[in-house]
DSSP file (Angstrom, degrees, kcal/mol; ACC not computed):
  #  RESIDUE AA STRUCTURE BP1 BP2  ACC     N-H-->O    O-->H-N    N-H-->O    O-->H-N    TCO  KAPPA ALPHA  PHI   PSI    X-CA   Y-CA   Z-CA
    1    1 A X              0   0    0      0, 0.0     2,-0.4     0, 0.0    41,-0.0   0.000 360.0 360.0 360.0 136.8    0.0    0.0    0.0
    2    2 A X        -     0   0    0      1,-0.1     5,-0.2     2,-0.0     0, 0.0  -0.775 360.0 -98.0 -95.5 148.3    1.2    3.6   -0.5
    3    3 A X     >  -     0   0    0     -2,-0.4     4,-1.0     1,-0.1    -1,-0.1   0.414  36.0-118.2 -63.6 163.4    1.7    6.1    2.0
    4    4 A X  H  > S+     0   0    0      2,-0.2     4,-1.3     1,-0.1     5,-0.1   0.745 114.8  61.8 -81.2 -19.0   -1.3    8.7    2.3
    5    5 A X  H >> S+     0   0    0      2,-0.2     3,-1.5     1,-0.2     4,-1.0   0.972 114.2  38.1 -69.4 -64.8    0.5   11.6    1.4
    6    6 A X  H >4 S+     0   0    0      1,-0.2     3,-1.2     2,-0.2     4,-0.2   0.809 115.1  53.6 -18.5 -60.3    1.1    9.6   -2.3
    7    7 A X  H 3< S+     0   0    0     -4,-1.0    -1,-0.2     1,-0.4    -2,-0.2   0.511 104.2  55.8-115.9 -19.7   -2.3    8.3   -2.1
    8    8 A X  H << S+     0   0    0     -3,-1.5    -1,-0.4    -4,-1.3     3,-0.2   0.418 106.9  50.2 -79.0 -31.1   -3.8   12.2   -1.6
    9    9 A X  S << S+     0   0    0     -3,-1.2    26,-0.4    -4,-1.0    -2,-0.2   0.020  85.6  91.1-103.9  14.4   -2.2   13.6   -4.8
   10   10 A X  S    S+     0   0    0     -4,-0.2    25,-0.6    24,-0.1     2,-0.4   0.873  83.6  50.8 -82.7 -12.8   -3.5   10.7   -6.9
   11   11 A X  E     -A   34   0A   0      1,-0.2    23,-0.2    -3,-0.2     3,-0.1  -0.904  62.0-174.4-127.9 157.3   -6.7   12.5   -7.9
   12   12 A X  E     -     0   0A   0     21,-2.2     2,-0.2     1,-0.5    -1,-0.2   0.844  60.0 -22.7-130.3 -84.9   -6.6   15.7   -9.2
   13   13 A X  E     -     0   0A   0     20,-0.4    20,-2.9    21,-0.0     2,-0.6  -0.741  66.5-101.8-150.7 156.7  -10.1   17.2   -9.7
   14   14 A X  E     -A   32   0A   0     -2,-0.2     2,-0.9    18,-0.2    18,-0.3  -0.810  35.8-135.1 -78.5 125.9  -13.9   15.4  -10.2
   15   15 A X        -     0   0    0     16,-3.9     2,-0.5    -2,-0.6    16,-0.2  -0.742  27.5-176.2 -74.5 101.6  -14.6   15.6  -13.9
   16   16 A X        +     0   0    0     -2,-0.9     2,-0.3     4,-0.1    14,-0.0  -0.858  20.1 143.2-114.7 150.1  -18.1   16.7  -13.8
   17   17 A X    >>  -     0   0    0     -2,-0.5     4,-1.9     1,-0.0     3,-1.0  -0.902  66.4 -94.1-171.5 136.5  -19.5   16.8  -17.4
   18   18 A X  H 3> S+     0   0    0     -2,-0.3     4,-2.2     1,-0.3     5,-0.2   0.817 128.5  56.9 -50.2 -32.9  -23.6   15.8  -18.6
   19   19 A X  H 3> S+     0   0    0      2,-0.2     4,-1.7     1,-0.2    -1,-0.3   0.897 106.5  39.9 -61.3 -42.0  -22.0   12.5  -19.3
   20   20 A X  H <> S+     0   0    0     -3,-1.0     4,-2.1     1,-0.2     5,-0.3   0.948 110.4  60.0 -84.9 -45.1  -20.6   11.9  -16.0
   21   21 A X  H  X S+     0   0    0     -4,-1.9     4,-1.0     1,-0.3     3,-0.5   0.932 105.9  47.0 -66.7 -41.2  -23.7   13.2  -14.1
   22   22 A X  H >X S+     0   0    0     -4,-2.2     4,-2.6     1,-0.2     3,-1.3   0.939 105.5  57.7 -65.8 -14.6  -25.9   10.7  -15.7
   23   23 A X  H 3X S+     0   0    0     -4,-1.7     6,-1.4    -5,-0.2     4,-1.3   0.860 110.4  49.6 -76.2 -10.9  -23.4    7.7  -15.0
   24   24 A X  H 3< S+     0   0    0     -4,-2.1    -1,-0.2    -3,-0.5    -2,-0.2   0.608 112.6  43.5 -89.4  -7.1  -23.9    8.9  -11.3
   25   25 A X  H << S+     0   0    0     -3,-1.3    -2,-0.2    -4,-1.0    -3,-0.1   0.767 130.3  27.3-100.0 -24.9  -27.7    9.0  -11.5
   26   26 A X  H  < S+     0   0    0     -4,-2.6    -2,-0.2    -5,-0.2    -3,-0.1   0.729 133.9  23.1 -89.6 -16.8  -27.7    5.5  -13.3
   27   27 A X  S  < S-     0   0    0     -4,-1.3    -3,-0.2    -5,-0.4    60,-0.1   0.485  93.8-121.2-137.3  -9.7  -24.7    3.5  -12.5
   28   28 A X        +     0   0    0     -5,-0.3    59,-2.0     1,-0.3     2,-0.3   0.817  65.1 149.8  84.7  20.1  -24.0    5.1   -9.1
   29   29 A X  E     - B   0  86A   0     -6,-1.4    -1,-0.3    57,-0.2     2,-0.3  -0.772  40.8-144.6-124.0 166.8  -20.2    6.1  -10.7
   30   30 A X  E     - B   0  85A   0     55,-3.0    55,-2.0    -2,-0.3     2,-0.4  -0.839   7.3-143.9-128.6 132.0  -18.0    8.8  -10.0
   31   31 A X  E     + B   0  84A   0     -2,-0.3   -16,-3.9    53,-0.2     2,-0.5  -0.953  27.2 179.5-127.7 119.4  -15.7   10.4  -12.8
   32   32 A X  E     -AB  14  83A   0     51,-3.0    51,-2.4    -2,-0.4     2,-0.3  -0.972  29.1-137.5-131.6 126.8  -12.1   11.6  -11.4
   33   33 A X  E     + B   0  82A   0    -20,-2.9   -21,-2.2    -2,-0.5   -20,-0.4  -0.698  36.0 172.5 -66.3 133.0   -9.3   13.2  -13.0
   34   34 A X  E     -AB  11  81A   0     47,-1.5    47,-0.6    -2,-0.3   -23,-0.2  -0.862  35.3 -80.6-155.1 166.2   -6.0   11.4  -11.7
   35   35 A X        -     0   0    0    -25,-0.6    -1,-0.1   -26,-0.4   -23,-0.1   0.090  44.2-106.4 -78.3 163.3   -2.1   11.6  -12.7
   36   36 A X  S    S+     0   0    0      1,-0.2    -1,-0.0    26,-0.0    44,-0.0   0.443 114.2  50.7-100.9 -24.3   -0.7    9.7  -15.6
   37   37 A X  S    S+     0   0    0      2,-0.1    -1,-0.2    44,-0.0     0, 0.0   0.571  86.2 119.5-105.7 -22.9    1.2    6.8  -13.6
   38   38 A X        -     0   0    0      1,-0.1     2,-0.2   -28,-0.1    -4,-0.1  -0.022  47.4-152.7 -63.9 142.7   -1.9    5.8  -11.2
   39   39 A X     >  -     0   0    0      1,-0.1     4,-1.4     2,-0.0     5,-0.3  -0.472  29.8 -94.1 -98.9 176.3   -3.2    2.9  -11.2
   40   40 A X  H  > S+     0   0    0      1,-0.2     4,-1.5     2,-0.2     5,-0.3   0.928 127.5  40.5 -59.9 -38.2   -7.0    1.1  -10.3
   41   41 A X  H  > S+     0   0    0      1,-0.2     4,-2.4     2,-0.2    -1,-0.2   0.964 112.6  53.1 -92.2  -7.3   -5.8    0.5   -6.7
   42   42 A X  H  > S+     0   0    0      1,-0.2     4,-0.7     2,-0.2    -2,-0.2   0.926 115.9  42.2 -52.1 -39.0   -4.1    3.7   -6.5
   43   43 A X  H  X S+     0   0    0     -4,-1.4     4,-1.4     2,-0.2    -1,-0.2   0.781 115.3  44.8-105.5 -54.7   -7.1    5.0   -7.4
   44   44 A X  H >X S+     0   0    0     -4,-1.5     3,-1.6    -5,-0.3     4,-0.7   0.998 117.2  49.3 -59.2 -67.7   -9.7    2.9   -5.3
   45   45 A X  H 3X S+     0   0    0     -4,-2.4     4,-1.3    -5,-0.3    -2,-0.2   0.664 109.8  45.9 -67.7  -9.8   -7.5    3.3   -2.4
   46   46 A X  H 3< S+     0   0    0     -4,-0.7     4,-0.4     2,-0.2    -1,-0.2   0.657 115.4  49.5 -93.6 -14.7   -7.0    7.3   -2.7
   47   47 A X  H << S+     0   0    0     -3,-1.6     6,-0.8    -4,-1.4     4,-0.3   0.494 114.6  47.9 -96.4  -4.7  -11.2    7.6   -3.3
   48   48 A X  H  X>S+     0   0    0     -4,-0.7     4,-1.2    -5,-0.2     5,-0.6   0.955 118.3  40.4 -84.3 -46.1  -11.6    5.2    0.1
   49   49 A X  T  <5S+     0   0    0     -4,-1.3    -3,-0.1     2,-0.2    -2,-0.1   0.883 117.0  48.7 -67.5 -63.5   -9.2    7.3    1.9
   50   50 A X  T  45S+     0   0    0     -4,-0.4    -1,-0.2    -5,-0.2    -3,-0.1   0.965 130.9   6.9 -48.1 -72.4  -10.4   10.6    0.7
   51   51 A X  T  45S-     0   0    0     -4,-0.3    -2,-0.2    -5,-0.1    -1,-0.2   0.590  94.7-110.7 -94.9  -6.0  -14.1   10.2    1.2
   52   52 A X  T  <5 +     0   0    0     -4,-1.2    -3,-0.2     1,-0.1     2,-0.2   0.946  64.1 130.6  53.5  45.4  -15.0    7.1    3.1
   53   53 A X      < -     0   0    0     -6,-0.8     2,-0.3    -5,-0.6    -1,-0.1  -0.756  61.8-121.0-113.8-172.8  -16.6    5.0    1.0
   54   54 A X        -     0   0    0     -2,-0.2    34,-1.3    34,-0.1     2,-0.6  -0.809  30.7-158.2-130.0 152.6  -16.4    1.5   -0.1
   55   55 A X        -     0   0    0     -2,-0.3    32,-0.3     1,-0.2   -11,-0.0  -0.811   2.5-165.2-134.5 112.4  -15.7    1.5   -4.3
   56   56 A X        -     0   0    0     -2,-0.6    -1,-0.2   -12,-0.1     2,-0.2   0.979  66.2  -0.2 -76.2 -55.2  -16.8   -1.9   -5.8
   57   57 A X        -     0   0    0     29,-1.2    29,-0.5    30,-0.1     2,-0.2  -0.505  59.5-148.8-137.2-157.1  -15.0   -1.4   -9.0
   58   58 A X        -     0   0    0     27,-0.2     2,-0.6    -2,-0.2    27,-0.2  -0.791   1.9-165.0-162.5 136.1  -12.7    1.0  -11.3
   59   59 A X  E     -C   84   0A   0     25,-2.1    25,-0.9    -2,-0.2     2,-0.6  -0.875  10.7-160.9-121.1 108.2  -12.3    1.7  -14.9
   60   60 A X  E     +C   83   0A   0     -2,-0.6     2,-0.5    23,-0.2    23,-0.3  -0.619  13.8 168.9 -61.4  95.0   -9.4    3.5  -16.2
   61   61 A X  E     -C   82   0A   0     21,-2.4    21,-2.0    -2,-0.6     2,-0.3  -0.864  21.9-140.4-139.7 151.9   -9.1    5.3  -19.5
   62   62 A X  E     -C   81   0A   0     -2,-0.5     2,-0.4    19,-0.2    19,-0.3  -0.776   8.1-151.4-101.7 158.3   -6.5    7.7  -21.3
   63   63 A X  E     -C   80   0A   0     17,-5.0    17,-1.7    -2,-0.3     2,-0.1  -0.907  19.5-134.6-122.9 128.5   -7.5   10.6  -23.5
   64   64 A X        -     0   0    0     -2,-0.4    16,-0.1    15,-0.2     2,-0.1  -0.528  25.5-110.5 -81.8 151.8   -4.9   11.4  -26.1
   65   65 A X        -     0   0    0     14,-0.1    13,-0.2    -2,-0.1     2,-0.2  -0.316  33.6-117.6 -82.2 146.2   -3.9   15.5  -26.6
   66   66 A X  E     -D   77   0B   0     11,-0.8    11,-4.9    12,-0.2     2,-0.5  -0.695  16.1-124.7 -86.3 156.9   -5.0   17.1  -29.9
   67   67 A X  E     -D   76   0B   0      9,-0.2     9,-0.2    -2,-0.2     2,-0.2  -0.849  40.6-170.0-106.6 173.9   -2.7   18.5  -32.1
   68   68 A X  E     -D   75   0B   0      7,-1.8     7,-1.6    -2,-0.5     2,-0.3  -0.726  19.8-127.2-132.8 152.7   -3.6   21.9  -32.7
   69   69 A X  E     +D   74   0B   0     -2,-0.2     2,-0.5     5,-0.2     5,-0.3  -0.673  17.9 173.9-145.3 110.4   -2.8   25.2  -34.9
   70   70 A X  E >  S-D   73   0B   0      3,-1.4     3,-1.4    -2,-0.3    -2,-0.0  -0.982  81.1 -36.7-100.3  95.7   -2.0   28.5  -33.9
   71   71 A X  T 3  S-     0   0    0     -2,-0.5    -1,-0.2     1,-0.3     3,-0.0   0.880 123.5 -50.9  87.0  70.0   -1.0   31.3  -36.8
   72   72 A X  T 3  S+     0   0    0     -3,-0.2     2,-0.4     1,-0.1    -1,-0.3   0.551 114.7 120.7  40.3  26.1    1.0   27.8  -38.8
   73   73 A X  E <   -D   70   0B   0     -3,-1.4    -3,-1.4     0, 0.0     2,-0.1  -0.961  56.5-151.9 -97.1 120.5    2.7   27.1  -35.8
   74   74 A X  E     +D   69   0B   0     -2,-0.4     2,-0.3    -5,-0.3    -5,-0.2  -0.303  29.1 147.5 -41.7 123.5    1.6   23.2  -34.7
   75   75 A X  E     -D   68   0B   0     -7,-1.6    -7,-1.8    -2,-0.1     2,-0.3  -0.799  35.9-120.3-152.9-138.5    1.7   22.2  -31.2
   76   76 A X  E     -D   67   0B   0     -2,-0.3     2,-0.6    -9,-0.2    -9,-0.2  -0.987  15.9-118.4-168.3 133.6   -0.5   19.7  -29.1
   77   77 A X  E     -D   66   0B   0    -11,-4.9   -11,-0.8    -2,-0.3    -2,-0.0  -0.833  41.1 -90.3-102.8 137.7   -2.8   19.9  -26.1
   78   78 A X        -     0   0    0     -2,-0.6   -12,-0.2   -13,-0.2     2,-0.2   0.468  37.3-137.3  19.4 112.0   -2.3   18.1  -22.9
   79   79 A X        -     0   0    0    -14,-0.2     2,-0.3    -3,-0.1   -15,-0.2  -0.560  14.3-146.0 -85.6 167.9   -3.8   14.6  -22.6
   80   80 A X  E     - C   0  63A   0    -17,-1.7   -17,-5.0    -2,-0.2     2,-0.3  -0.939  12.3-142.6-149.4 171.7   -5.6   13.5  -19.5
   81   81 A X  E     -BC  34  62A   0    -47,-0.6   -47,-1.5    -2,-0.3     2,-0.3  -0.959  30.6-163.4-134.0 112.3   -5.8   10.0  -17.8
   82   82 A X  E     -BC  33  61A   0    -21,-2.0   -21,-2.4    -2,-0.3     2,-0.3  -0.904   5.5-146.7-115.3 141.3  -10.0    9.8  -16.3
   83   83 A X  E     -BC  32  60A   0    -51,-2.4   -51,-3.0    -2,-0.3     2,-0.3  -0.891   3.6-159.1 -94.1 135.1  -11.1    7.1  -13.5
   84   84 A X  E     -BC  31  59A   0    -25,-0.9   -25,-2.1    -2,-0.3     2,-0.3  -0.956  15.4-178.5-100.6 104.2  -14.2    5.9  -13.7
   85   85 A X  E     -B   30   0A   0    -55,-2.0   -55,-3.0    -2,-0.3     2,-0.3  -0.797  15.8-154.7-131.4 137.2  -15.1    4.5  -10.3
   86   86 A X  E     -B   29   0A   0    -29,-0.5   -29,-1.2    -2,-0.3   -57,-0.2  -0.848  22.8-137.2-122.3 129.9  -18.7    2.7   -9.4
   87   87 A X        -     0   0    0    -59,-2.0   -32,-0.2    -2,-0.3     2,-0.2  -0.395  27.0-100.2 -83.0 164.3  -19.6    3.0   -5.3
   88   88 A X    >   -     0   0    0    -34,-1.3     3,-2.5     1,-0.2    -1,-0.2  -0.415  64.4 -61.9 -89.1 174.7  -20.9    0.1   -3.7
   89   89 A X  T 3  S+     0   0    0      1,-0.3    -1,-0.2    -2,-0.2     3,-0.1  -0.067 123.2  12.9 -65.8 154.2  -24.7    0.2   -3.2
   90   90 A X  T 3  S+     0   0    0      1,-0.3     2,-0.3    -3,-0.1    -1,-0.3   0.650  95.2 131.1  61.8  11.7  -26.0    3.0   -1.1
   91   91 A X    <   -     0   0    0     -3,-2.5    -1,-0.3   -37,-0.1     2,-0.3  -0.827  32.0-177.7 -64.5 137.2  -22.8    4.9   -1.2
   92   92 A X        -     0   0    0     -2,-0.3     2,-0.3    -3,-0.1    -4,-0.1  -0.620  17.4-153.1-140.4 173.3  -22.9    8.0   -1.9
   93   93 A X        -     0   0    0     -2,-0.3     2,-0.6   -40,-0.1   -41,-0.0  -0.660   9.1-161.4-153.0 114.4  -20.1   11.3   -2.4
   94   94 A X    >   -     0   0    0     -2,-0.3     3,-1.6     1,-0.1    -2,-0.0  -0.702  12.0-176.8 -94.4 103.4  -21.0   14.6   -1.9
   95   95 A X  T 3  S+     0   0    0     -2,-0.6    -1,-0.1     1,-0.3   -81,-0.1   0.405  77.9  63.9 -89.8  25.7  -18.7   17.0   -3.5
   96   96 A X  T 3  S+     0   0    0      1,-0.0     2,-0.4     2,-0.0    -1,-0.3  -0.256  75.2 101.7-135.2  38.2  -20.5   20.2   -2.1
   97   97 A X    <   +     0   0    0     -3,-1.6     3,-0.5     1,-0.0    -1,-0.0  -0.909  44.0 169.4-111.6 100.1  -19.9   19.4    1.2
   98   98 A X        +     0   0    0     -2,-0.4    -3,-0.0     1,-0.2    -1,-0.0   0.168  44.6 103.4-109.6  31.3  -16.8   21.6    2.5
   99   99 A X              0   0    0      1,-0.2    -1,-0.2     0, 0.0    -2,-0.0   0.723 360.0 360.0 -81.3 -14.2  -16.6   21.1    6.3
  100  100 A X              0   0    0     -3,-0.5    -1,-0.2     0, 0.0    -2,-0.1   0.509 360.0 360.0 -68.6 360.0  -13.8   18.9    5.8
């Protein structure tokens, strides 16, 4: 297992998006931006840690950068690395809760 300080930078922001809000009204999953080297238990253990809940499964996927064109110079935007993570039933995470 990795230390908590690690385990606390492994998610970066919630991706909240019309897509992602229905998969949390149908499928009870949760869409987090996370670092480029984490893995599904990095990633299960850093959303147990974080919020205190119990995370039945996790789906990983990367999103490739565009390349791009600015006044005929080429460059290329940032790619990003998304967990999809499904709570167990009747778990729940409330991200507009800030007493913590």
């Amino acid at each position: 297992m990795r230390s908590k300080e690690y385990l606390t930078n492994v998610l970066i922001a919630p991706h909240i998006s019309e897509k992602t809000a229905r998969a949390t009204e149908r499928a009870n999953q949760y869409v987090f931006r996370v670092r480029q080297e984490a893995t599904k238990t990095e990633v299960r253990q850093a959303v147990e840690l974080m919020f205190s809940v119990k995370v039945q499964s996790v789906q990983v996927v990367n999103r490739a950068g565009k390349q791009t064109t600015f006044k005929q110079k080429r460059g290329r935007r940032n790619g990003l690395r998304k967990a999809y993570v499904r709570l167990a039933e009747g778990q729940a995470i409330d991200f507009t809760n800030t007493d913590k």
